[in-house]
N, C-alpha and C positions, 0 to 999 in steps of 0.2 A: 370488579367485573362490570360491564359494561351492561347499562339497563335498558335504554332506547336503542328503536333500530336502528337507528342513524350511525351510536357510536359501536354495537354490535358488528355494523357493515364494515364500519372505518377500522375498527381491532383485527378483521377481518385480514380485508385490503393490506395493512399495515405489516401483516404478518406475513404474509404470500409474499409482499415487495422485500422484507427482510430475511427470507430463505433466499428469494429469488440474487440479493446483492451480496449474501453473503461470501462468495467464491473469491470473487473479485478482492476482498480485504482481507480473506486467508492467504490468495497467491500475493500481494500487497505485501502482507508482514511476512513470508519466506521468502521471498526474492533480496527483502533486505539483511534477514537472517543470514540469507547465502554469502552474500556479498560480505559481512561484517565478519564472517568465519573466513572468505579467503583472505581478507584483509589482516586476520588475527596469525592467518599462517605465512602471508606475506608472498601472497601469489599474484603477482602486480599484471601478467598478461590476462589473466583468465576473470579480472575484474575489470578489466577494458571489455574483453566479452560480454559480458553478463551485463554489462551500467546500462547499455541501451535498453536492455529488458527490464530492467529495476524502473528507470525512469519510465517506461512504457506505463509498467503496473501500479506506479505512484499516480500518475496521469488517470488512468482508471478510474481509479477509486475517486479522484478526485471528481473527475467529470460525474459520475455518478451518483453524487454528493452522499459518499461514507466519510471524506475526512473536506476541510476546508479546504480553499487555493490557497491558502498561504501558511496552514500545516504539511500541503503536499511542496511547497517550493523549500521550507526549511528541513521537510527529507528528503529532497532531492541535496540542498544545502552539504547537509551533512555526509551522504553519500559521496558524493561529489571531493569533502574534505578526506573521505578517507581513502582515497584514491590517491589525492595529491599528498597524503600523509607515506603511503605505501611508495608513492615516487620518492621520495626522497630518503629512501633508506636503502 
């Protein structure tokens, strides 16, 4: 627990900004959820759909700073491969 006021203010603050970002790193991990289930049933149009949104929500969270730019570009990465995995089957 927080003894001064200063770090009282800041646990504060800190908590409000982390309800406040949470949404964004919920729709984050189900958008890629989504994608990785149509990918699992082998639904190659409906994951061209959905990519610009996935990459939207990766984008997000990154600007936001819930995850790095360069954990948000190797799941975009990944995303990305399992797309070109689904084309070619």
């Amino acid at each position: 627990m927080p003894i001064t006021k200063s770090a009282i203010k800041r646990a504060r603050q800190d908590e409000k900004r982390r309800i406040r970002r949470r949404p964004f790193s919920t729709h984050m991990k189900t958008m890629i959820s989504k994608i990785q289930a149509l990918a699992h049933e082998g639904k190659k149009s409906e994951m061209e759909k959905i990519l610009p949104l996935v990459f939207k929500a990766i984008d997000t969270a990154a600007k936001k700073h819930l995850i790095h730019p360069k954990n948000a570009a190797h799941k975009k990465s990944a995303v990305s491969k399992l797309l070109r995995a689904g084309a070619k089957k």
